[in-house]
PQR file with spaces between the fields and no chain letter, atoms N, CA, C, O and H, PARSE charges and radii, in Angstrom:
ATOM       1  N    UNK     1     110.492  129.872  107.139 -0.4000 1.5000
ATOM       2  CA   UNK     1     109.853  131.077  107.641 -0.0000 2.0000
ATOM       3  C    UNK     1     109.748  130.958  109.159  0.5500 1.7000
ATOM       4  O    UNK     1     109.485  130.042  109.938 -0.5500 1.4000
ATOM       5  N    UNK     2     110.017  132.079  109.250 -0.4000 1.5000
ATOM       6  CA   UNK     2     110.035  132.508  111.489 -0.0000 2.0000
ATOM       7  C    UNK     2     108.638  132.938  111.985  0.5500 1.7000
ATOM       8  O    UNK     2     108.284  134.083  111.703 -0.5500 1.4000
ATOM       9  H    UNK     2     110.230  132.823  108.617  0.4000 1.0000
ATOM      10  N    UNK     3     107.878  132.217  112.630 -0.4000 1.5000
ATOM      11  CA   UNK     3     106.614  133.007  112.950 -0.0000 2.0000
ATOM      12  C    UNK     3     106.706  133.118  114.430  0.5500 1.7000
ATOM      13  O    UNK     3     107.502  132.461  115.100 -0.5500 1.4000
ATOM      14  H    UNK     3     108.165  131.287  112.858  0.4000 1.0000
ATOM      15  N    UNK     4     105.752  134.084  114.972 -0.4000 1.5000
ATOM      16  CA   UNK     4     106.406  133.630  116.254 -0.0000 2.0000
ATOM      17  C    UNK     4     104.823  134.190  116.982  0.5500 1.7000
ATOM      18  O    UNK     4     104.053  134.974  116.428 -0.5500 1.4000
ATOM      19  H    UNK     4     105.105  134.618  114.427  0.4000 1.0000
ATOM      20  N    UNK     5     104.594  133.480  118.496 -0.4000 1.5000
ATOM      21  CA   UNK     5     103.044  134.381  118.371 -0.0000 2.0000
ATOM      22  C    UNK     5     103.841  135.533  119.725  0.5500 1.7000
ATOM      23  O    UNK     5     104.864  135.383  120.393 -0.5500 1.4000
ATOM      24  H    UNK     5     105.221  132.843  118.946  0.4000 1.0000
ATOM      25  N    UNK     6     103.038  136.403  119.695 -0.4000 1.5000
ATOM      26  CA   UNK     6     103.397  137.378  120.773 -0.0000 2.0000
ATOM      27  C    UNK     6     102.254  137.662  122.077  0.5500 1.7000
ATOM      28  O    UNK     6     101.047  137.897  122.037 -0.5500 1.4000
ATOM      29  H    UNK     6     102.206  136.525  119.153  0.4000 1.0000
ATOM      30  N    UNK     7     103.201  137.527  123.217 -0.4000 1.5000
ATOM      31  CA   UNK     7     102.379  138.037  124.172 -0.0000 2.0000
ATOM      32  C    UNK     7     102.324  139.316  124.653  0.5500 1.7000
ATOM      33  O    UNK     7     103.145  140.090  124.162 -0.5500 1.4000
ATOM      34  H    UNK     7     104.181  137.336  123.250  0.4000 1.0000
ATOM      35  N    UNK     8     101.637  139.711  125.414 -0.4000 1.5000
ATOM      36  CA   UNK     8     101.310  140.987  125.598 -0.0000 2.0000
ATOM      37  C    UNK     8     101.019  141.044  127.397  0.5500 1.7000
ATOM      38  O    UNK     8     100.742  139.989  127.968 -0.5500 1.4000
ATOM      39  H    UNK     8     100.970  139.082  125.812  0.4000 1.0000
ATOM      40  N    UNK     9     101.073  141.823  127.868 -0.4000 1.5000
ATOM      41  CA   UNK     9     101.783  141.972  130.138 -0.0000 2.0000
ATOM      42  C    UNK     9     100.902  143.377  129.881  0.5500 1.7000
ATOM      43  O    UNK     9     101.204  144.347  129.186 -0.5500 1.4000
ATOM      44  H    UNK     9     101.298  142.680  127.404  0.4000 1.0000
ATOM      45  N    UNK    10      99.949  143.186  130.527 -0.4000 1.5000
ATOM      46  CA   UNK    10      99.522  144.500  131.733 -0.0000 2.0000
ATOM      47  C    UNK    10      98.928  144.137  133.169  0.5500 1.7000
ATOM      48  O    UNK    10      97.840  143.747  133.592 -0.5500 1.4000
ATOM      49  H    UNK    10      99.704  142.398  131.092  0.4000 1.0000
ATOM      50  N    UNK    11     100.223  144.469  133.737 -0.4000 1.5000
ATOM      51  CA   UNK    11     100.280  144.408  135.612 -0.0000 2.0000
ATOM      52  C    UNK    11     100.842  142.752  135.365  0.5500 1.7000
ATOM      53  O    UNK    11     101.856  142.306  134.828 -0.5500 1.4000
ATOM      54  H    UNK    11     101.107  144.786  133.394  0.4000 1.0000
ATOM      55  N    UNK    12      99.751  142.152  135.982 -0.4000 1.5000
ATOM      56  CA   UNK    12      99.920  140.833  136.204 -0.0000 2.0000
ATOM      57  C    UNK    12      99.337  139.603  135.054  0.5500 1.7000
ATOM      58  O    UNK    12      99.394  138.374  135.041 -0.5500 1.4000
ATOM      59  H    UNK    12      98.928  142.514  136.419  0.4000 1.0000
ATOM      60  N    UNK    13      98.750  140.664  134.106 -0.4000 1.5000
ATOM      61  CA   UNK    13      97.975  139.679  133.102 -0.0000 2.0000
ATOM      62  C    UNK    13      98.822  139.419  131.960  0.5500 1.7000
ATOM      63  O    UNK    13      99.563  140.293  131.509 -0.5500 1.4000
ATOM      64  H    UNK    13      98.704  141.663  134.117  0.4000 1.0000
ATOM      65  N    UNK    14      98.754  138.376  131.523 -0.4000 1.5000
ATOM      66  CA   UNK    14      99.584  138.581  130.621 -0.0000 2.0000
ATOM      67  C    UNK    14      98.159  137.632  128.734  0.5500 1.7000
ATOM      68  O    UNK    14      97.211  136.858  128.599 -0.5500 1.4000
ATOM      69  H    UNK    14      98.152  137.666  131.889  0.4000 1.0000
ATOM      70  N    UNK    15      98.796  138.238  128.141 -0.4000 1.5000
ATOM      71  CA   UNK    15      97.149  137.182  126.571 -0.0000 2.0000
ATOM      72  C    UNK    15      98.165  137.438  125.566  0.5500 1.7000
ATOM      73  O    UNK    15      98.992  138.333  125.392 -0.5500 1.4000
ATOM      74  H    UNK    15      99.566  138.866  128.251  0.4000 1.0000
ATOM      75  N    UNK    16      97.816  136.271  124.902 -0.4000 1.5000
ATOM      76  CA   UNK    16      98.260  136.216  123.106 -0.0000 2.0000
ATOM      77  C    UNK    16      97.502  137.336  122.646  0.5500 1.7000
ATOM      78  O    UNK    16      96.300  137.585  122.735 -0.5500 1.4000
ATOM      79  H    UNK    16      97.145  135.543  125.043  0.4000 1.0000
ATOM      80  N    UNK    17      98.681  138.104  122.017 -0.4000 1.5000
ATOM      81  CA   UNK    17      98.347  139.371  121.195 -0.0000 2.0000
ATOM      82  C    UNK    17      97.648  139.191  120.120  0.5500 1.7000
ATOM      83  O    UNK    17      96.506  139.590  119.891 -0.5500 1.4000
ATOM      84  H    UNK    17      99.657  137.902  121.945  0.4000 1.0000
ATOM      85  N    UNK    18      98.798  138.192  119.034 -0.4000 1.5000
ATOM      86  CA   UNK    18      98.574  137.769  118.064 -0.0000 2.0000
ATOM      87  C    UNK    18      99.216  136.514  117.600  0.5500 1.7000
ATOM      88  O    UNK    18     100.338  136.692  118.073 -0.5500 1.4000
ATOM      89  H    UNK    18      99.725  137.868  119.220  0.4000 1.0000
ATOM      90  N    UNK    19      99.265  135.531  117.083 -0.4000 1.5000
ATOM      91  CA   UNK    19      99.793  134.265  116.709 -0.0000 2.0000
ATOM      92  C    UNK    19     100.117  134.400  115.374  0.5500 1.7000
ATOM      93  O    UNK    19      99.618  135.253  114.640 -0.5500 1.4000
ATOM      94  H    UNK    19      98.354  135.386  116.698  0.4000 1.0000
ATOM      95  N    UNK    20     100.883  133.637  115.062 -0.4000 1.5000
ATOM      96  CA   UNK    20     101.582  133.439  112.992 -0.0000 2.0000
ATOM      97  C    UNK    20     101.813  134.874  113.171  0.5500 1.7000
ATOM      98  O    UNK    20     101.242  135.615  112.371 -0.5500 1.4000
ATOM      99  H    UNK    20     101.288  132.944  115.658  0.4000 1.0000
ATOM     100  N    UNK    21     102.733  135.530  114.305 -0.4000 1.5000
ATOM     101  CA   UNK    21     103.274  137.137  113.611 -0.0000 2.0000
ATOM     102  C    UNK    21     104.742  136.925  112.736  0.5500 1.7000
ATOM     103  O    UNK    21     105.662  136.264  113.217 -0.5500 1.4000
ATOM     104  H    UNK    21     103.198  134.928  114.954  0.4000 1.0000
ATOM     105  N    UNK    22     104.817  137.498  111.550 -0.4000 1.5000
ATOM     106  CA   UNK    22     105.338  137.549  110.556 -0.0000 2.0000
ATOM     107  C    UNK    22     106.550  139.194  110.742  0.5500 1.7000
ATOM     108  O    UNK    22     107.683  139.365  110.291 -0.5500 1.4000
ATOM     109  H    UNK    22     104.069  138.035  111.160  0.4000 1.0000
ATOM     110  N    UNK    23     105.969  139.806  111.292 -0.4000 1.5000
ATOM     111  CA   UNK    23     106.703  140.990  111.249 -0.0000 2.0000
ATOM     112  C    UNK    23     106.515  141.776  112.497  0.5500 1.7000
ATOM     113  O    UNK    23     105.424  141.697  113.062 -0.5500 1.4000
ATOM     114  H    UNK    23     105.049  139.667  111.658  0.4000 1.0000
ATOM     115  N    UNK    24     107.532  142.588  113.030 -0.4000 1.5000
ATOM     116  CA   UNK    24     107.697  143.821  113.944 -0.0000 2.0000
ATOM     117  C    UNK    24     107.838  144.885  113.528  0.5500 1.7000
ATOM     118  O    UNK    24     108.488  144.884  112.482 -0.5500 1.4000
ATOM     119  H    UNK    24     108.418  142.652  112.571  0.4000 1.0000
ATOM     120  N    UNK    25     107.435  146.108  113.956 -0.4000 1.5000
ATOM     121  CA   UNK    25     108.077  147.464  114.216 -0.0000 2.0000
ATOM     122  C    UNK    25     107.632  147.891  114.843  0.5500 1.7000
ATOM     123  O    UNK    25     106.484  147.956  115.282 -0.5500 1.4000
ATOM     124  H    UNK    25     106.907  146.108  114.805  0.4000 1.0000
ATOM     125  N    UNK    26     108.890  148.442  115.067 -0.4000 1.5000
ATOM     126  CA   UNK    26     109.084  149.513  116.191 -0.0000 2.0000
ATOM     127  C    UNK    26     109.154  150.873  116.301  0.5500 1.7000
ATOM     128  O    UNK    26     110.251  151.288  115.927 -0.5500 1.4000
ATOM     129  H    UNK    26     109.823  148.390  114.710  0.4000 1.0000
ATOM     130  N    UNK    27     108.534  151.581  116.607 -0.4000 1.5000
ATOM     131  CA   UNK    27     108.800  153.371  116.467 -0.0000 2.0000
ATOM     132  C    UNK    27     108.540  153.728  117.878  0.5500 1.7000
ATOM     133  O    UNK    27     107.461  153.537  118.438 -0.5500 1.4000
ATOM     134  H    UNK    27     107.642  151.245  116.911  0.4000 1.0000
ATOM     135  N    UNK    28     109.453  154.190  118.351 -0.4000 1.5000
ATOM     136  CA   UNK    28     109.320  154.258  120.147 -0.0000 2.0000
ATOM     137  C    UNK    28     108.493  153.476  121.162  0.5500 1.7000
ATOM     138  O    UNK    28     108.710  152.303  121.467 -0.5500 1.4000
ATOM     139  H    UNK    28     110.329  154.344  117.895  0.4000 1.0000
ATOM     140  N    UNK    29     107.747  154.067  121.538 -0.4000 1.5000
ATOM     141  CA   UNK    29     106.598  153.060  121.689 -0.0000 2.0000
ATOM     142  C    UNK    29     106.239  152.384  121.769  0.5500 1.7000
ATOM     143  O    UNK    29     106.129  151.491  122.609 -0.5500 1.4000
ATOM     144  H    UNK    29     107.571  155.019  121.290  0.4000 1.0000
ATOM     145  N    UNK    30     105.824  152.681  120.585 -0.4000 1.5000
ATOM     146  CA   UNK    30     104.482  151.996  119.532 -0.0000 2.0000
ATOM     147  C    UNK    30     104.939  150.830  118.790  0.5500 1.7000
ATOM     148  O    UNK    30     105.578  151.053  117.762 -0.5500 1.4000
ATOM     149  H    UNK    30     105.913  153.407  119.903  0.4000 1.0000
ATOM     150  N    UNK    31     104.690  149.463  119.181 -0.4000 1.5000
ATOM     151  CA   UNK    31     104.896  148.716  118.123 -0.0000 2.0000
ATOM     152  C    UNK    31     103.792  147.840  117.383  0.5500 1.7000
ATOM     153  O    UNK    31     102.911  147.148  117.894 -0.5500 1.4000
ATOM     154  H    UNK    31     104.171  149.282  120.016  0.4000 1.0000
ATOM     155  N    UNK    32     104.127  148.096  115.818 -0.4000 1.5000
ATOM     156  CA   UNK    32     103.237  147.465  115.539 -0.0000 2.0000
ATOM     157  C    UNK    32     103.425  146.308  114.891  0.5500 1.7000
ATOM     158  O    UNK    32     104.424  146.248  114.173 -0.5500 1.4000
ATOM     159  H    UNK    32     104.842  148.658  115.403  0.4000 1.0000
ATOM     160  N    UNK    33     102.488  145.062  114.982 -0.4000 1.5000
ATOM     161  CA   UNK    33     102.978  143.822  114.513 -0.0000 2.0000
ATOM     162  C    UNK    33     101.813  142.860  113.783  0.5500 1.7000
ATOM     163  O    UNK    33     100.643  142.708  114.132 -0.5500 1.4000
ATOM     164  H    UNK    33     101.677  145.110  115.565  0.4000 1.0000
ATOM     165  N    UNK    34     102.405  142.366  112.845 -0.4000 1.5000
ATOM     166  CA   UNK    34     101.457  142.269  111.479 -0.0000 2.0000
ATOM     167  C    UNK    34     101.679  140.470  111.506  0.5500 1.7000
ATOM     168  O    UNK    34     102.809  140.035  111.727 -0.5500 1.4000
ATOM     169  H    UNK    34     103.356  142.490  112.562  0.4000 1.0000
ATOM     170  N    UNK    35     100.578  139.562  111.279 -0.4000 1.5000
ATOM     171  CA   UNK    35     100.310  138.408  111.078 -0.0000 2.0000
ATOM     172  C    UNK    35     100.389  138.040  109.348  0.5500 1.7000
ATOM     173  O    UNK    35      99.932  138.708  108.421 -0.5500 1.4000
ATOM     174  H    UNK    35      99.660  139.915  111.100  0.4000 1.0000
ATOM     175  N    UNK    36     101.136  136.737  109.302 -0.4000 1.5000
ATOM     176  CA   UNK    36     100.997  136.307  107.247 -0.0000 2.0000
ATOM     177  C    UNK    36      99.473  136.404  106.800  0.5500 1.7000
ATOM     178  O    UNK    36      99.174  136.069  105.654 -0.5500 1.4000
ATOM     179  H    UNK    36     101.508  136.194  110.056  0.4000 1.0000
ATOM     180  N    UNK    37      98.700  136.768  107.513 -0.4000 1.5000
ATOM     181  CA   UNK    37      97.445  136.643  106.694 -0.0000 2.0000
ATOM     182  C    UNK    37      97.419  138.929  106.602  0.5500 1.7000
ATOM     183  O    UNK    37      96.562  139.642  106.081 -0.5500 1.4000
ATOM     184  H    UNK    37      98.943  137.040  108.444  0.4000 1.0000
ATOM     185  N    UNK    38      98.588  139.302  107.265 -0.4000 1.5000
ATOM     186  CA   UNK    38      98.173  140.820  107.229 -0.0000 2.0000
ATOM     187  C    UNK    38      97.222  141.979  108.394  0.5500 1.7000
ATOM     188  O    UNK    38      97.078  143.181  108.618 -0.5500 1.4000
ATOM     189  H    UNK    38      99.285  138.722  107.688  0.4000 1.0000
ATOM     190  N    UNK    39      96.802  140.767  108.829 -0.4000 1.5000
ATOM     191  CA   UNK    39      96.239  141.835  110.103 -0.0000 2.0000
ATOM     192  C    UNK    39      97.114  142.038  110.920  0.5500 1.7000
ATOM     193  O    UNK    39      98.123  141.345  111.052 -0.5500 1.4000
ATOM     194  H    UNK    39      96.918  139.790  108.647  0.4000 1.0000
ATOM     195  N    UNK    40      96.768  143.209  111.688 -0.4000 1.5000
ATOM     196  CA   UNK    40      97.802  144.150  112.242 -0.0000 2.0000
ATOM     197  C    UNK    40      97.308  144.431  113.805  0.5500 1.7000
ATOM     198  O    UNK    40      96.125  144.687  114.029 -0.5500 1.4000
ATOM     199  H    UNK    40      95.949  143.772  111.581  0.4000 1.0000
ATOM     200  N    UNK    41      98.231  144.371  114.798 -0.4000 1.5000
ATOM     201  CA   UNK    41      98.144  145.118  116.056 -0.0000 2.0000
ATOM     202  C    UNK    41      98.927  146.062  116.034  0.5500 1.7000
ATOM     203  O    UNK    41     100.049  146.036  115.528 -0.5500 1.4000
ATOM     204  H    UNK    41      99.192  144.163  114.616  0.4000 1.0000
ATOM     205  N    UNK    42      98.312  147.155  116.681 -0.4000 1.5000
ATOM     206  CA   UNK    42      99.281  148.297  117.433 -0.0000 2.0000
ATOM     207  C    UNK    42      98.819  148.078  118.844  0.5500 1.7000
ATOM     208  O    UNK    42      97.666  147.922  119.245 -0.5500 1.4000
ATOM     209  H    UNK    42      97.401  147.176  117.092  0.4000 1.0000
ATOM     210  N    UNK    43     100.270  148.101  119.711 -0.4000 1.5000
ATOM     211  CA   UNK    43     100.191  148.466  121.075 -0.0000 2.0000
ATOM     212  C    UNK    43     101.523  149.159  121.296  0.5500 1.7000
ATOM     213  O    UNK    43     102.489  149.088  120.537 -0.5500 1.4000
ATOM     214  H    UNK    43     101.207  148.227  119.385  0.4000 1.0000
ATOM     215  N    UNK    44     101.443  149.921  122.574 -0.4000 1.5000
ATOM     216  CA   UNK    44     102.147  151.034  122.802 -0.0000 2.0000
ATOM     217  C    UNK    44     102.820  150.091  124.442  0.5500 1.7000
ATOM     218  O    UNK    44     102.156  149.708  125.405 -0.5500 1.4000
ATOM     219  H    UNK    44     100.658  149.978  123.192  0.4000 1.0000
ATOM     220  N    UNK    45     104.151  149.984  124.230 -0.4000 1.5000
ATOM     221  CA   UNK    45     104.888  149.775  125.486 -0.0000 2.0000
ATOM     222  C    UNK    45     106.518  149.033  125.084  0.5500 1.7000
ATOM     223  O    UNK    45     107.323  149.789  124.540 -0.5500 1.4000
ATOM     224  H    UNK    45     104.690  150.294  123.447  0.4000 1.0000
ATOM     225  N    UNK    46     106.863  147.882  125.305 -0.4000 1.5000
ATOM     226  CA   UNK    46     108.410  147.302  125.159 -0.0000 2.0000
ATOM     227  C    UNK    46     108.639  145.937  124.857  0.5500 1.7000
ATOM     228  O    UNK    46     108.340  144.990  125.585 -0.5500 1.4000
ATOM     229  H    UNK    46     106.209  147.268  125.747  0.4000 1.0000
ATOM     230  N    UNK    47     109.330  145.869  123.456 -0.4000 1.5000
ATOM     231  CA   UNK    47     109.786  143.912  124.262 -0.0000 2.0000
ATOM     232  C    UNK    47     110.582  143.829  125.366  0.5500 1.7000
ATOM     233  O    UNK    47     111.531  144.399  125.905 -0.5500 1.4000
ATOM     234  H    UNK    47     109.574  146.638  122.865  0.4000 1.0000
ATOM     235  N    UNK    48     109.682  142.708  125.532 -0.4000 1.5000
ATOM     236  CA   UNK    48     110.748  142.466  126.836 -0.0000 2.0000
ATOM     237  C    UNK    48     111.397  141.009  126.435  0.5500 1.7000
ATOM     238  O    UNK    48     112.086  140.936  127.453 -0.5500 1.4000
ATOM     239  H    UNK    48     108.910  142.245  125.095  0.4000 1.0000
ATOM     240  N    UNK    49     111.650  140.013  125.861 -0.4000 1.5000
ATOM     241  CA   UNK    49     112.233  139.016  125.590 -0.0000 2.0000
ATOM     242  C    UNK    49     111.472  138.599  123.612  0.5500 1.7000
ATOM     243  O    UNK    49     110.446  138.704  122.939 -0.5500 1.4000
ATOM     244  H    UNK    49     111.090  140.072  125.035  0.4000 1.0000
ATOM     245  N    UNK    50     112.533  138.240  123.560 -0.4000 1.5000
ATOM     246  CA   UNK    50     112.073  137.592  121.894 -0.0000 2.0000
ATOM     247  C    UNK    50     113.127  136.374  121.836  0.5500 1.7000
ATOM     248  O    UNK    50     114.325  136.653  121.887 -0.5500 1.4000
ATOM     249  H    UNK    50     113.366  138.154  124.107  0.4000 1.0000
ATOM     250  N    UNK    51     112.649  134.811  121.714 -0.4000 1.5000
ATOM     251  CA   UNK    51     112.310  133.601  122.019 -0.0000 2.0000
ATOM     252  C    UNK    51     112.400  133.086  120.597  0.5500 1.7000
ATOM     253  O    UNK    51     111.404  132.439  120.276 -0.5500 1.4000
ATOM     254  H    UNK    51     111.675  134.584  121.673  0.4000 1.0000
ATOM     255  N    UNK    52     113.351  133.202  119.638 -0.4000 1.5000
ATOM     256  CA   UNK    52     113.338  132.630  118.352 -0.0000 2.0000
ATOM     257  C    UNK    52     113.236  131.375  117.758  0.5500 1.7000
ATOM     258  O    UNK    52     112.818  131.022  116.656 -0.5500 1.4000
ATOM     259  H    UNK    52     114.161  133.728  119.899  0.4000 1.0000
ATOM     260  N    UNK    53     113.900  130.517  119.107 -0.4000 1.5000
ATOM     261  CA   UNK    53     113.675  128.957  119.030 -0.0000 2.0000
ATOM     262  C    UNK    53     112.312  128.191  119.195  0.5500 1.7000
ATOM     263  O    UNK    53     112.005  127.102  118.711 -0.5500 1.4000
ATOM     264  H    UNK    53     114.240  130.804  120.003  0.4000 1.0000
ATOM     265  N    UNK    54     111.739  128.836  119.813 -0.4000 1.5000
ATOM     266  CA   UNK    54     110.351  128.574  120.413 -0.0000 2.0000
ATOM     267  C    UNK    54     109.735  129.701  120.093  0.5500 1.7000
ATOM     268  O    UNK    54     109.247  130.376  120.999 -0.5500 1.4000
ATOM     269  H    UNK    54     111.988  129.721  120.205  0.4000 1.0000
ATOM     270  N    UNK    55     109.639  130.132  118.706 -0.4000 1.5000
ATOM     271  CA   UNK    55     108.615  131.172  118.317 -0.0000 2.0000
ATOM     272  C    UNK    55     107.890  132.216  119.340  0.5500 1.7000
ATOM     273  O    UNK    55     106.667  132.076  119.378 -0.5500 1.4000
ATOM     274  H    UNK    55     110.036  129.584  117.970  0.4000 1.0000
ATOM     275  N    UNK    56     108.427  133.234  120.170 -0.4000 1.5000
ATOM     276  CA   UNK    56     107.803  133.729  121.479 -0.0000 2.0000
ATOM     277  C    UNK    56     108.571  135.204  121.406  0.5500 1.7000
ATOM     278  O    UNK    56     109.789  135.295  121.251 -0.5500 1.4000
ATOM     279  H    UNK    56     109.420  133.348  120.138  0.4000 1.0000
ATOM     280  N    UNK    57     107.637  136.402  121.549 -0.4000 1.5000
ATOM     281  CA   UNK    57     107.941  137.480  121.070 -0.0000 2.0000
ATOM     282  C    UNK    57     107.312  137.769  123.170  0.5500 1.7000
ATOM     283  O    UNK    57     106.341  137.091  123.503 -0.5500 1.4000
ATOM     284  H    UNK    57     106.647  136.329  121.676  0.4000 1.0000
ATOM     285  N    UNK    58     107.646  138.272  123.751 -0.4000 1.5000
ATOM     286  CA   UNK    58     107.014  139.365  125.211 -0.0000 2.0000
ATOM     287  C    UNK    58     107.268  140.875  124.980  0.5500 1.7000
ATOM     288  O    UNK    58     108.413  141.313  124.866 -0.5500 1.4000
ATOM     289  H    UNK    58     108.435  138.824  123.480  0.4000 1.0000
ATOM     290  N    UNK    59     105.894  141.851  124.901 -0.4000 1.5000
ATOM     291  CA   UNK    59     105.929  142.486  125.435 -0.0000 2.0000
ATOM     292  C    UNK    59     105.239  143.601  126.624  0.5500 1.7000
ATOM     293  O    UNK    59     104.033  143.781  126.449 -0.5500 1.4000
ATOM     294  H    UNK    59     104.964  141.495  124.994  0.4000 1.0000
ATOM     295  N    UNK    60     105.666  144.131  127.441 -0.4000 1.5000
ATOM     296  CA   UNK    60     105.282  144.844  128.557 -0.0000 2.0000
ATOM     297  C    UNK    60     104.343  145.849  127.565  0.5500 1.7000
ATOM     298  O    UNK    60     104.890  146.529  126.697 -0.5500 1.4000
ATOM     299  H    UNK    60     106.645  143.985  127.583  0.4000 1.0000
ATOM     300  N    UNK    61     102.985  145.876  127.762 -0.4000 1.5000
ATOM     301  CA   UNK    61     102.323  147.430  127.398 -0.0000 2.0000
ATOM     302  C    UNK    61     102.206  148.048  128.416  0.5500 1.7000
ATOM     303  O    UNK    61     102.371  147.709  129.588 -0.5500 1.4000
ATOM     304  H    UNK    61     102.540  145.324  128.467  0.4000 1.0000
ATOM     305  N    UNK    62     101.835  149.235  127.836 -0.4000 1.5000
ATOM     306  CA   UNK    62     101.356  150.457  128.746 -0.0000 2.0000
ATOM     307  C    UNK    62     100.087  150.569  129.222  0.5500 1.7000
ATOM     308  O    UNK    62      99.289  150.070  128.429 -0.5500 1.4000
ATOM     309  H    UNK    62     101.701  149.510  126.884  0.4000 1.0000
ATOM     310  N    UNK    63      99.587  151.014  130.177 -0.4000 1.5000
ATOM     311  CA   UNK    63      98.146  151.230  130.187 -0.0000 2.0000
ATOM     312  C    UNK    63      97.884  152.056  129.889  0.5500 1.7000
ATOM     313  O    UNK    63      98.561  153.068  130.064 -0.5500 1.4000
ATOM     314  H    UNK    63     100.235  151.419  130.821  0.4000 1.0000
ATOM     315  N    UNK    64      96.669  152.027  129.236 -0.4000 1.5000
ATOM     316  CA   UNK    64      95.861  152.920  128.953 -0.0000 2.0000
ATOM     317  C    UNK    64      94.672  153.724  129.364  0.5500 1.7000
ATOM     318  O    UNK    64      94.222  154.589  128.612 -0.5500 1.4000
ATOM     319  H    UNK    64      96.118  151.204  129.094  0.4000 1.0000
């Protein structure tokens, strides 16, 4: 199994979204991304790199 944790970029900041993420989607936007235990983020902006060897998902949000 692929887990990977994801970060998350607004301006100059960058924080772990979520860790053990299990799944992506994407619908313009909006992506939302779900951990093996099932909890879920939505944030609205882009990957910007996905890091499969080293479990590492980036993406740029939007502000809000």
């Amino acid at each position: 199994m692929c887990l990977a944790t994801v970060y998350g970029r607004k301006q100059e900041e960058e924080s772990i979204l979520i860790k053990n993420a299990s799944r992506i989607d994407v619908d313009g936007r909006k992506i939302c991304i779900r951990d093996i235990m099932g909890a879920e983020v939505i944030v609205e902006g882009a990957i910007t790199m996905v890091d499969l060897a080293n479990s590492v998902v980036k993406i740029n949000c939007t502000e809000e």
